[in-house]
C-alpha atoms as one frame of an Amber mdcrd trajectory, in Angstrom:
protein
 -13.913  29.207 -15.214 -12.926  26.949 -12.367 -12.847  27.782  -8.805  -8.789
  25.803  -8.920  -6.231  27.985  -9.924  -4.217  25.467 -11.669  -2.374  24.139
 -15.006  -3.915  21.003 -16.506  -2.463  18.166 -18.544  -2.510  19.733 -22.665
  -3.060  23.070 -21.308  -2.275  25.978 -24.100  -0.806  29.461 -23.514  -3.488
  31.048 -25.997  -2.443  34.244 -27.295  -4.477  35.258 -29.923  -7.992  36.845
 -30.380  -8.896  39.273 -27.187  -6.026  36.997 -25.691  -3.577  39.382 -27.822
  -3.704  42.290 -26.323  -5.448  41.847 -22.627  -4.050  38.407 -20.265  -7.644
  38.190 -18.640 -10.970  39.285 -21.156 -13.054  37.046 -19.054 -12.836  39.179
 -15.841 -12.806  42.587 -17.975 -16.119  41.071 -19.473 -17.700  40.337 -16.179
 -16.622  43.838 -14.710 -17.777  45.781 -17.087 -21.577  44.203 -17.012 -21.457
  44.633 -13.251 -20.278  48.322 -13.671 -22.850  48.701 -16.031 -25.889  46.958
 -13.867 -24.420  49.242 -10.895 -24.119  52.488 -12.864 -28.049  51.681 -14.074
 -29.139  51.358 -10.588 -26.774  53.277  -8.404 -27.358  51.372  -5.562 -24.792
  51.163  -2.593 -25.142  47.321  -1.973 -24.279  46.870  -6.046 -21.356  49.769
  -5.704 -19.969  47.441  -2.619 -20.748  44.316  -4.656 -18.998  45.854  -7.883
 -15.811  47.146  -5.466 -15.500  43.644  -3.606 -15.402  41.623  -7.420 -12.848
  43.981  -8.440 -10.802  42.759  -5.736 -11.486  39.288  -5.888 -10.936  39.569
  -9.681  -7.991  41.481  -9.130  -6.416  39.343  -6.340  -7.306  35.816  -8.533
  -5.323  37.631 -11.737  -2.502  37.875  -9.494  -2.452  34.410  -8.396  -2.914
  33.047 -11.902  -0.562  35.239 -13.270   2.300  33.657 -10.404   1.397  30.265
 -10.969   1.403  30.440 -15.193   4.924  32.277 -15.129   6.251  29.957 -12.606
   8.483  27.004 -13.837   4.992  24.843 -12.913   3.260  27.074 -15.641   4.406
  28.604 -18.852   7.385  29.837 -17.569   9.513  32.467 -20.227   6.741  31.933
 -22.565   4.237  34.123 -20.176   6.258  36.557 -18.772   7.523  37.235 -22.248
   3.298  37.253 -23.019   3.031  39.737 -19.592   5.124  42.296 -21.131   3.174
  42.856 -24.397  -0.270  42.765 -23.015  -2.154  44.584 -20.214  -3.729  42.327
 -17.236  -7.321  43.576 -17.881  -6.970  46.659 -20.137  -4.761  46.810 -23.701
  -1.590  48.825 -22.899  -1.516  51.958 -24.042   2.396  51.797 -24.988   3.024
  50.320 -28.480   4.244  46.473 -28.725   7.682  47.003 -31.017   7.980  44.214
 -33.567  11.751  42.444 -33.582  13.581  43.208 -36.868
């Protein structure tokens, strides 16, 4: 994790792994130990803490999301990726397999 949202030199449109069926396991990771840590303690400064990450996490997905489907980015290849997978939770639809 980097605090630049950006596309490097050799970067790789991974799709495999947790990669395969949410864009952003990182973030889901992180979330759900702060939901945890703030469901332990319910604590209003850690429920305000918890609400103001989801944004940020939220907001920062969005902004990756632009720049990897942008023409600077992935292009196709990750909007094509966007439909099949769920930003931080699998989809619930099935994926249908060409023939």
């Amino acid at each position: 994790m980097r605090p630049e949202i950006e596309v490097r030199e050799k970067h790789e449109l991974v799709t495999r792994g947790p990669y395969s069926h949410i864009r952003h396991p990182t973030y889901t990771g992180t979330l759900l130990v702060d939901l945890g840590a703030t469901l332990l303690f319910l604590n209003i400064i850690l429920v305000l803490g918890f609400l103001a990450r989801v944004a940020i996490a939220y907001k920062r997905a969005v902004l990756e999301e632009e720049l990897l489907s942008s023409p600077d980015g992935f292009g196709e290849s990750y909007k094509q990726y966007m439909q099949g997978t769920g930003r931080f939770l699998p989809k619930l639809t099935r994926r249908r397999t060409p023939r």
